[in-house]
N, C-alpha and C positions, 0 to 999 in steps of 0.2 A: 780380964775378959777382952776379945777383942774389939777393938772401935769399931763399928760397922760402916763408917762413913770413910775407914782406911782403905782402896783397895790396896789388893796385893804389887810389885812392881815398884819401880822407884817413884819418889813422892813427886806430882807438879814444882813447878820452877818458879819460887818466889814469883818472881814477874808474872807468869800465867797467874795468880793466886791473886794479886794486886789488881790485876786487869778483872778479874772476875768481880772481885768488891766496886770498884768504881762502874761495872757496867751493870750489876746486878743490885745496888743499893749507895753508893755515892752520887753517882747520876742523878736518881730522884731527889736528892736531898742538896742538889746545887754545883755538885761536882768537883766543890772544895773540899778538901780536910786538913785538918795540921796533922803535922809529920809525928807527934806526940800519938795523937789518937788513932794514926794508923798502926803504926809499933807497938800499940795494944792490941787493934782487931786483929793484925797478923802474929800474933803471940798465937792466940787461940787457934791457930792454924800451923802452929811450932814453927814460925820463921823469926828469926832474929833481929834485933834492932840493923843490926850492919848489914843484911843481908836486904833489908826493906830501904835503906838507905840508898844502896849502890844499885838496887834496881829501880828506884823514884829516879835517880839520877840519869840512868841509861835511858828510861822515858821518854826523859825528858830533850835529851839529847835527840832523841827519835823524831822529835816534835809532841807529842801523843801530851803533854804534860809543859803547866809552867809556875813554874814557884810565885807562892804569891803572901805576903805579908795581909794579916789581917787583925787589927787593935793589935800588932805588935807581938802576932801568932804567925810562926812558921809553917807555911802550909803550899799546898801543892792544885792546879786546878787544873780539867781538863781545857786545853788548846781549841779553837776552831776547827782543827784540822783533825783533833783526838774526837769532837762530836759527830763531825762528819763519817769516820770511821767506823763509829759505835752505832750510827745508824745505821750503817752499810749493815753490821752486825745484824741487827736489829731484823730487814729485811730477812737476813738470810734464814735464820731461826724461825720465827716468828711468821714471816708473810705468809709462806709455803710451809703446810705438813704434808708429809706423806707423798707415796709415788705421784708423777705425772699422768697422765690419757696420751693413751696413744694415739688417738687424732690430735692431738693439741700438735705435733707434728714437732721439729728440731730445727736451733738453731747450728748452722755453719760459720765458724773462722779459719778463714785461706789469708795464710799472709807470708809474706815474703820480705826479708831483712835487707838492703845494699851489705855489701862484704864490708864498706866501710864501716859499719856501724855495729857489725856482726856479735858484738856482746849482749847487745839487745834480745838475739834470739832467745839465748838461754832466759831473761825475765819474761818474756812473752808465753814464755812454753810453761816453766811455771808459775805465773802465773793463773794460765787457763786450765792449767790442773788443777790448783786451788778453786778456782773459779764453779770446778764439777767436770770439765770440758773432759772426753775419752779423745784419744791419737786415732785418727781414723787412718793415714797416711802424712806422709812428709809434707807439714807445714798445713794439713788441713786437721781440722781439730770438730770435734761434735758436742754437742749436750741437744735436752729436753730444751724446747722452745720457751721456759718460764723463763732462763739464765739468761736472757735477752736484755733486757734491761740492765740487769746486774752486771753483764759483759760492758755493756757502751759502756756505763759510770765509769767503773774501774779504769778501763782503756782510756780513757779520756781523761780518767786523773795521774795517771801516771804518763802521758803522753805516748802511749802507746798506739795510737789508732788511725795513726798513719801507716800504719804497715799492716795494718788487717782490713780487710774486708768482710762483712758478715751477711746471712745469707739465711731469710727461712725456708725451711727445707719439707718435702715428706718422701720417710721410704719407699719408694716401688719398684726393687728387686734387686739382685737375681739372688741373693744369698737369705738364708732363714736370720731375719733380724735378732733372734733371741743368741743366734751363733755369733753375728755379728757384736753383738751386745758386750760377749765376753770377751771377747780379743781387745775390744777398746778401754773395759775397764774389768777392773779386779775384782768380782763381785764376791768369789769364796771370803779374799781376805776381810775386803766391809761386812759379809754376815759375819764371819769371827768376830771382828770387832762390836758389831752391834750386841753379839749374843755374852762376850767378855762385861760390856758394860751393863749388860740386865742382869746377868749372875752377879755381878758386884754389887750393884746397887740392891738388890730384891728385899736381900736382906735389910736394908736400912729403910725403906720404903714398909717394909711388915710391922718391923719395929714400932715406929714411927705410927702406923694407921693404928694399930692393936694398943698405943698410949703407955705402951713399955721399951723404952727405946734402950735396950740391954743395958749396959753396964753405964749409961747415960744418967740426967737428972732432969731429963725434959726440959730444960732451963730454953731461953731464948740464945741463951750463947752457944747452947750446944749444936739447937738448932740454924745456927752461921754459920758456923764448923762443917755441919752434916751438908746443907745447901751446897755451899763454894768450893768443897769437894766435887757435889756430883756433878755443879755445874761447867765445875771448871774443867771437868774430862767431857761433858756432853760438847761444849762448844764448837769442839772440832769436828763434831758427827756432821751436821748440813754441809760443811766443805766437803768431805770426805763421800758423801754421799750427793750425785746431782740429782736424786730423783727422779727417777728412770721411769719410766710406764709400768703401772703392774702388769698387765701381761705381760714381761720380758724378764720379773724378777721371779725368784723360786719363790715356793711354798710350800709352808706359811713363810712369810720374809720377818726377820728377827729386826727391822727396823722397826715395824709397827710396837712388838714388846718391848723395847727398848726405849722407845717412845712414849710409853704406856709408864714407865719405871718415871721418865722424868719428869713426864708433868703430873704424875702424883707426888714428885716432892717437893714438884716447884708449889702446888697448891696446899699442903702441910709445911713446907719450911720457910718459904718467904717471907710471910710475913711475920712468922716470930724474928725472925733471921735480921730484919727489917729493923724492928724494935731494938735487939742488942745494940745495932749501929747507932739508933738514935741515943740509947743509955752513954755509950760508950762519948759518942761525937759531939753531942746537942744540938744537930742539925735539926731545923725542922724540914719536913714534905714541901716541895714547891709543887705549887699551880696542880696542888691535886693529886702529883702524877706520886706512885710508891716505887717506882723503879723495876716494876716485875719482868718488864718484856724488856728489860736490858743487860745484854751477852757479854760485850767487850770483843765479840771474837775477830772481827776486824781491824780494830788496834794490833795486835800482837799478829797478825798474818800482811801487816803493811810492810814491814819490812826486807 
């Protein structure tokens, strides 16, 4: 029978897969693990002892991660710099659902590189694509005025923000902003994508609510499995998406059901999902927190 929690296309990158656990249930539980107990949780997700290895490694090398001995247990913890990022995460999922207002109005980046330094362009550019930002013209970049905040941080952590200037902005004219809308961003390909990942998941989400999770055993480790799958393909939707005004996206726009898919699995699968981790680690819950509203998706997009 097929797994429903597989979709179809080549499997997530060990690394995506690890960053998913640490941000979606390592996190709450102190954001240590030993390298033992993670070679289990990523089993259940068919990644290999060596494959979980050399990617803790590269991590770590990133900064996002630092080895850490505890009673004489090999083990892995996130970094200052890796909490910092997972919060950025954190914002970017979590603060903002759904489209923008179109009063709320639009942030502007105008920036301009010296030739000496001209490498810089290319991270600045993408960057602010990661960021949500559309190419309005050469060297002037746009988004929804929420990205505001989230621009400075970033700029500023990567010392980028001397070379930009930013700008709140509102449309008044001369072209149909909805026209304008697509030339700066690809909205066909993000519905494709949003509507890819609601056909994938639906299925396992049906499953799942109707307490017959097909060829499954409803176990808690299944539900780990099923979770850090879908999570770890949703992550990249809020990048990918800056959440544009509804009135300027088509309709019905296949983010809202796409969105619909994953927090109905985040609300059925996390916290079984949750529990295997603790079976598996023996971590307990810190200060309360379960880990729910943690993405990892700014670790792995720092690079």
């Amino acid at each position: 029978m097929t797994d429903p929690a597989s979709p179809p296309g080549p499997p997530p990158r060990p690394r995506s897969l690890i960053l998913t656990v640490y941000g979606a249930f390592l996190r709450g539980l102190g954001g240590w693990v030993a390298i033992a107990d993670l070679i289990t949780l990523m089993g259940a997700l068919d990644v290999d002892a060596q494959a979980v290895r050399s990617s803790m490694s590269r991590l770590k090398r990133r900064g996002a991660l630092r080895s850490q001995r505890r009673r004489g247990t090999v083990g892995y913890v996130l970094s200052d710099e890796g909490h910092v990022l997972f919060d950025e995460g954190d914002r970017r999922i979590y603060g903002r659902r759904g489209p923008s207002r179109l009063e709320d109005g639009w942030v502007l980046a105008v920036f301009s590189v010296p030739e000496s330094e001209r490498e810089k362009r290319h991270v600045l550019r993408s960057r602010l694509a990661w960021l949500g930002y559309g190419n309005a013209s050469a060297g002037v970049w746009v988004a929804p005025a929420h990205l505001l905040d989230d621009t400075r941080a970033t700029l500023e952590r990567l010392d980028l923000n001397r070379f930009v200037h930013l700008f709140r902005a509102d449309y008044v004219g001369f072209a149909d902003p909805g026209a304008c809308v697509r030339q700066w961003w690809d909205l066909d390909l993000l519905e494709r994508t949003y509507d890819d990942y609601a056909r994938e998941h639906e299925p396992l989400l049906e499953a799942w609510s109707a307490g017959s999770p097909g060829g499954w055993d409803g176990s808690d480790e299944a539900a780990f499995r099923g979770y850090v799958l879908a999570l770890t393909q949703w992550r990249r939707m809020p990048y990918l998406d800056p959440g544009l005004p509804a009135a300027l996206l088509p309709r019905p726009w296949a983010g809202s059901r796409a969105a619909a898919v994953f927090d109905g699995l985040t609300a059925l699968l996390h916290e079984p999902g949750l529990r295997h981790v603790q079976k598996v680690t023996g971590l307990p819950v810190e200060d309360g927190r379960d880990g729910q509203r943690r993405s990892g998706t700014a670790v792995e997009s720092s690079g």
